[in-house]
N, C-alpha and C positions, 0 to 999 in steps of 0.2 A: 826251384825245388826239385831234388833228385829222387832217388825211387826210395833210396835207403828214408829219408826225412819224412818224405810221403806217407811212407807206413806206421813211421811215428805218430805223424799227425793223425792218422786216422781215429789211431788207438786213442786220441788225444781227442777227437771228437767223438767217436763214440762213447768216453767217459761222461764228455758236459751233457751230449742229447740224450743218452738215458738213465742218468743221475736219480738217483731218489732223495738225494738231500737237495740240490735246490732245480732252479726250472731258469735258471739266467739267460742260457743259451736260445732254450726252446723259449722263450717270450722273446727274445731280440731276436730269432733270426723268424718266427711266424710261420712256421715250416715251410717258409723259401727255400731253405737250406737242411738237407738232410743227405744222410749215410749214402743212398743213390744217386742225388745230384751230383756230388763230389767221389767221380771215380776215377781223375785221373790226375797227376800232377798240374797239369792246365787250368784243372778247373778250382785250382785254390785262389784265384784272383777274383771268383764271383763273390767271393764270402765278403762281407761289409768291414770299413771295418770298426774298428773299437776306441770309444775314447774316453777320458777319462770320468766327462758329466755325466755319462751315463751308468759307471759303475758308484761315484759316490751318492748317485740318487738313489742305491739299492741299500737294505737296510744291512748289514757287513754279513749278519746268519743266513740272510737267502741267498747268497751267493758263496759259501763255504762249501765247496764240493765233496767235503768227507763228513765223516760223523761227527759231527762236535765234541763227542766227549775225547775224541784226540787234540783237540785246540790243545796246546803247550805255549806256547805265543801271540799275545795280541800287539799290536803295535804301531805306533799312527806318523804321518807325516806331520810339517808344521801346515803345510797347506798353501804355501808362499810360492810355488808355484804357477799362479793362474787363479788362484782360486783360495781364501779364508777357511774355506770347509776340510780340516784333515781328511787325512786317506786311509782308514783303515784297515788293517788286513790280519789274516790269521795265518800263523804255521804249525800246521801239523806235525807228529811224532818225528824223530829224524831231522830235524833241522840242521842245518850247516853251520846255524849262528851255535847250538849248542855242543853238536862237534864240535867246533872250532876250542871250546871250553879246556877239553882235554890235551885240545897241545901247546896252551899258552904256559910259555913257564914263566909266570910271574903271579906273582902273591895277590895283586891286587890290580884290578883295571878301573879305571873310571870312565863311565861311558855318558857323554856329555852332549845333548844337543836332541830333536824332535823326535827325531829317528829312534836313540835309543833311551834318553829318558821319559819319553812318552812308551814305552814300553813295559809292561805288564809281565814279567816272568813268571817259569813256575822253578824257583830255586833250588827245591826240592830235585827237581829232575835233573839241575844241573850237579847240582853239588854231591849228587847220589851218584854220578859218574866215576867217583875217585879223582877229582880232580881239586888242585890246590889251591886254583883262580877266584880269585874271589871277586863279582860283579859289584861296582859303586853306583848308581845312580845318583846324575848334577843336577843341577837347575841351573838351567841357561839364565832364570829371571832371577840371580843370584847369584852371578859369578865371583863374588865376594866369599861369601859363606863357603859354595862349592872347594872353595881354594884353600879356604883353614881346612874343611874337611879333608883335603886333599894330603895336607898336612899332617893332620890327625892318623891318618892311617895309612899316611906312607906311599901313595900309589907307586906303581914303576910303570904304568902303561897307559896312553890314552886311545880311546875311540870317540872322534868328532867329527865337524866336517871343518874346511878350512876357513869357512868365515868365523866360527864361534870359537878357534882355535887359537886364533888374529887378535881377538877380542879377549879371550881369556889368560892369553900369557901375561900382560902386566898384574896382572892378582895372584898368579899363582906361581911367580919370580919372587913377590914379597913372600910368602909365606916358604915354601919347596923349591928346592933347589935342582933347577931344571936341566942339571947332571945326572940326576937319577932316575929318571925316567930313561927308560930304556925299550918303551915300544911303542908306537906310533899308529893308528889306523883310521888312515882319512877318506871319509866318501860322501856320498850325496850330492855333492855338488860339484863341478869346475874347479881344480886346483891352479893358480897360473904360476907361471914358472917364477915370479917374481919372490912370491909366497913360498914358495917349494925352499928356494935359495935361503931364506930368512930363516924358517924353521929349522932346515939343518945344521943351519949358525948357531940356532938358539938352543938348539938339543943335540948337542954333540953328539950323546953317545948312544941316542933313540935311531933302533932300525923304522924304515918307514915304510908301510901298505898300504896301496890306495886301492880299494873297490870304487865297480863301478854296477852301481846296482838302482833300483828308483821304483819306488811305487808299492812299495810292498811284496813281488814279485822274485825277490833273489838277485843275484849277479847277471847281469849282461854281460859284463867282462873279467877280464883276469889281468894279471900279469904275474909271469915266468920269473925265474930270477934274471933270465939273460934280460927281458925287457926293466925288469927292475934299477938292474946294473947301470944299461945304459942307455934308459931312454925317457924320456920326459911323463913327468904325471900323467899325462893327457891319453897315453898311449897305453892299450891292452886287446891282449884275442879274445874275440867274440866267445859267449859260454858255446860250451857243446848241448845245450839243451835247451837251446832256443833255433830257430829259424829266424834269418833276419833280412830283413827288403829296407832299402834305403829310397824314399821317393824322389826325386827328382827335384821337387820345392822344395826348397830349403835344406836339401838333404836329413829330411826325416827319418827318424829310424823307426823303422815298425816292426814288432817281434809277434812270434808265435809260441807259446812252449809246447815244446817235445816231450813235454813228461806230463804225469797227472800228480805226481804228490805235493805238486805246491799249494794246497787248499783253495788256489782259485786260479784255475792255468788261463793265461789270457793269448787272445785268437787275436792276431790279427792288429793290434792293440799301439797306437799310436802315438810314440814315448813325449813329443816333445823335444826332441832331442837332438842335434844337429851332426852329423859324423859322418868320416867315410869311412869306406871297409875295401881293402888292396890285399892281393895275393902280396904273402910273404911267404917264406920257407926260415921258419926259427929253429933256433938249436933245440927248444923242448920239443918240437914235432909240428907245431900249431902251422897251419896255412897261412891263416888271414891274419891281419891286422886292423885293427881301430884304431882309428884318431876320432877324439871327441871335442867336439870346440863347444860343445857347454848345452843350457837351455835356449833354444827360439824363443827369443823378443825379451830374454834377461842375458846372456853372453851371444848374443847371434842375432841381426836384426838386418834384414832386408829392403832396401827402400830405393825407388826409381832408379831399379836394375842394378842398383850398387848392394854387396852385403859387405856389411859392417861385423867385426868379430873385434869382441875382448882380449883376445889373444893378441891382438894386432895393435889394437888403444897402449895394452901394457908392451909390448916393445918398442911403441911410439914414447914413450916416457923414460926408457932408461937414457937418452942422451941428456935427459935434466935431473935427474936424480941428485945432483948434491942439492937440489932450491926444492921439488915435492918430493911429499909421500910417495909409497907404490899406491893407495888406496885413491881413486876416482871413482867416478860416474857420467858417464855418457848421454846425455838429451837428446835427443833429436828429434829436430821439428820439422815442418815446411814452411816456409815463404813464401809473399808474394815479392816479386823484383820486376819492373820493367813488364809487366806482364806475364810473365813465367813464374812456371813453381817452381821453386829450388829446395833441397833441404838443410838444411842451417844443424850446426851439430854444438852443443853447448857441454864443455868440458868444466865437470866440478873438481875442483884440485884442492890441498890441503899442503900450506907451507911448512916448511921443515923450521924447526927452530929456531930462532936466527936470524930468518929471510925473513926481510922487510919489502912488501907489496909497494911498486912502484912501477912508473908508464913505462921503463928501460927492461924490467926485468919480464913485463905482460909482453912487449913486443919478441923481446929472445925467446918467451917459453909457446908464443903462438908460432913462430917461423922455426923451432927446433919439430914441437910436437908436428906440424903439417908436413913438412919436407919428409918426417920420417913415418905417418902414416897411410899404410898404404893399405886402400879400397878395394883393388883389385892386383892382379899378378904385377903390374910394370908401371900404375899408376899410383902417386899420389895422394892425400887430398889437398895439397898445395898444389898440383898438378891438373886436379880437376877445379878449383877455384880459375886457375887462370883459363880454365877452358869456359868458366861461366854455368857448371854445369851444380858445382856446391856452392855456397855463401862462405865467406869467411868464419875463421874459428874465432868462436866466443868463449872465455875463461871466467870463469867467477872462482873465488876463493873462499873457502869454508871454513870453519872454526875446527869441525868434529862433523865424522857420518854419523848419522842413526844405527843403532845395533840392530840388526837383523840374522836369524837362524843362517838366513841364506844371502849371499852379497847378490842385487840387483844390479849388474854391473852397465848394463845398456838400457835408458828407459826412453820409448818409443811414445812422441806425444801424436800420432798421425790417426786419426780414425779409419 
C-alpha cells in the first residue's frame, strides 16, 4: 500500500469508526483497531480481515453506513456462492448501475438473473433522469414466460450472467429473434471462453460487457475497449477504488474500498475469488492487469498440492467437441489405492446428439480429455496417473445439468 492509498484508506476508516449510522466496524474490530493504531502504511496488515459469514449475520440496516433515507437500491445475491443465505446490500444516491441508465441507448433492457432481478429499484429516480431505457425485470424461475415477455416488448439488450444466459437462449430463439438484440452485459460469475464463442455466434449483432463485480460491493474490475477488443472474458484492470492484496493460498483476492459512498465499504474483505494481478502498461493508461480464474472450490479447486481450474477442464474438451457438450462438471474425490491417498477426478459430460455411448468411444474421450488436461504448467493428468500420483479418469454421462443461477463447475467431495 502506497502513501497516496494510505490516505484514502484512512479517510475510509475514519468514516466506519465514527459513523452514526451503524457501529459494524467498532463491534468487529473491539477497539483493537483504531485511528492511532494504524498510522502507517505497515501497519494496514494488523487489521483482521473480513468475510463473508460475518457480514450476512448482520441485519442489512446495521451495517448501511449512510442515512437510509438515501437507499435508491436494494439488492440481493442468489446466495449459491458458499452459502443459501442471499447477500444483501444497499446503494446509496449516485450509483453507477443508475448512471449507467443514461448512456444505454436502447429502448428496453431485460435484466435477468439474482443479481438483478432480485432487485428492488426506485424507477422513479431512474426514469426522472431523461433517459429512454427502459428496465425489464425476469424470472430466472420462468424462463419460459420471461421470453414471451421478452417478445412482448421488444427487448434489444440483456444483462445476466452466463450461466442463466446458457439456459435461457433456447426460450428466447422461440419466441425473439436473437438478431435483435444488440447489447449484451454479463457478470457475476466465470465466463469461459467456450461460452464466450457460442454467444457471439448466437448474437451476431450484440456488443458484449463483461463486469466483474460480487457481493454487493460494485466493480472490482473493468475492461477498456483495447482489452475488450482483444482479450478474453477473464481479463480486466483492477477498479481505482479499491486496494487490492492477493494471498498467497490459492491466490485470494482481498479488497479494501477507497471510497466511503458505497453504503457499506468493505476492509479488508475476502472475495473468494482466485486471480492474479501483473504489471501491464495499456493503451487506456491502466497498469495492472487481472486474470480471474473464477470462484475457489466452484471454478478453482486445490488438492494435494495440485490446483485444478475450469478453465483448463474446458480446453481439456475442445479436442472432443464433435461427441460432448461444452457444459461438464468436475468431482473430485480421494481414494484409497495400495495404501496411498490419491485423488480420483470424475468428469460428468453430456453427449451431443447422435453420439451413441459405447466402451470405444469412453476409452477415446478418457485418453483425449487426460493427455490434454494439464494440472500444472508441463504436467498432465495422464502424466500424473502414470506417475501414480492421480487415479484414472472416470466419465459418467448425463441426460441434462440442473439449472442453477450459477454453474458449479468443479465440485470438491474432500472434507
Amino acid at each position: 500500500m502506497n502513501q497516496t492509498e494510505f490516505k484514502q484508506f484512512i479517510k475510509v476508516l475514519r468514516f466506519v469508526l465514527e459513523n452514526k449510522y451503524s457501529s459494524f466496524y467498532r463491534d468487529k474490530y473491539k477497539q483493537k483497531i483504531s485511528l492511532k493504531s494504524i498510522s502507517f502504511p505497515a501497519d494496514f496488515k494488523k487489521i483482521p480481515f473480513l468475510i463473508k459469514e460475518e457480514i450476512i449475520r448482520i441485519d442489512p440496516y446495521r451495517r448501511f453506513f449512510e442515512n437510509p433515507q438515501k437507499i435508491r437500491r436494494i439488492s440481493m445475491t442468489s446466495g449459491t456462492t458458499g452459502s443459501n443465505i442471499p447477500f444483501v446490500s444497499f446503494r446509496p444516491e449516485g450509483s453507477s448501475f443508475i448512471r449507467r441508465f443514461k448512456k444505454m441507448p436502447f429502448k428496453n433492457i431485460l435484466h435477468l438473473g439474482p443479481v438483478f432481478s432480485g432487485s428492488f429499484l426506485n424507477f422513479s429516480q431512474i426514469l426522472g433522469e431523461k433517459t429512454s431505457t427502459l428496465p425489464i425485470l425476469g424470472d430466472i424461475n420462468n424462463l419460459e414466460r420471461t421470453a414471451k415477455m421478452a417478445k412482448l416488448v421488444k427487448i434489444e439488450a440483456l444483462q445476466t450472467s452466463p450461466t442463466i444466459l446458457y439456459f435461457f437462449i433456447p426460450y428466447l430463439r422461440k419466441e425473439h429473434s436473437l438478431k435483435k438484440i444488440k447489447h449484451i452485459r454479463l457478470g457475476g460469475e466465470y465466463c469461459s471462453e467456450a461460452r464466450y464463442t457460442l454467444f457471439k455466434k448466437l448474437f451476431p449483432n450484440a456488443q458484449f460487457d463483461f463486469s466483474y463485480a460480487g457481493d454487493g460491493m460494485g466493480l472490482r474490475g473493468y475492461r477498456c475497449q483495447f482489452l475488450s477488443k482483444n482479450y478474453q472474458p477473464k481479463f480486466f484492470h483492477p477498479s481505482h477504488h479499491l486496494y487490492m492484496e492477493v494471498l498467497r493460498e490459492e491466490n485470494e483476492l482481498v479488497v479494501t474500498s477507497l471510497i466511503t459512498n458505497t453504503g457499506f465499504p468493505h476492509i479488508r474483505y475476502k472475495t473468494g475469488d482466485s486471480v492474479l494481478i501483473t504489471d501491464f502498461e495499456c493503451r487506456c493508461g491502466s497498469k495492472k492487469l487481472m486474470e480471474v480464474f473464477g470462484k475457489i472450490n466452484f471454478d478453482v479447486i486445490r488438492i494435494s498440492g495440485t490446483t485444478i481450474y475450469a478453465s483448463e477442464v474446458e480446453k481439456a474438451l475442445q479436442p472432443v467437441k464433435t461427441y460432448v457438450d461444452d457444459d461438464f462438471q468436475l468431482h473430485v474425490y480421494e481414494a484409497i489405492l495400495d495404501d496411498k491417498i490419491r485423488p480420483k477426478l470424475e468428469l460428468k459430460l453430456k453427449l451431443k446428439k447422435g453420439v451413441l455411448e459405447e466402451k470405444l468411444l469412453r476409452a477415446i474421450l478418457v485418453r483425449e480429455i487426460s493427455s490434454h488436461l494439464y494440472l500444472s504448467v508441463t504436467l498432465t493428468l495422464e502424466d500424473l496417473v502414470k506417475k501414480g500420483i492421480f487415479l484414472p479418469l472416470e466419465l459418467t454421462f448425463v441426460d441434462s445439468f440442473p439449472f442453477s443461477p450459477k454453474k458449479k463447475h468443479l465440485i470438491l467431495h474432500v472434507s
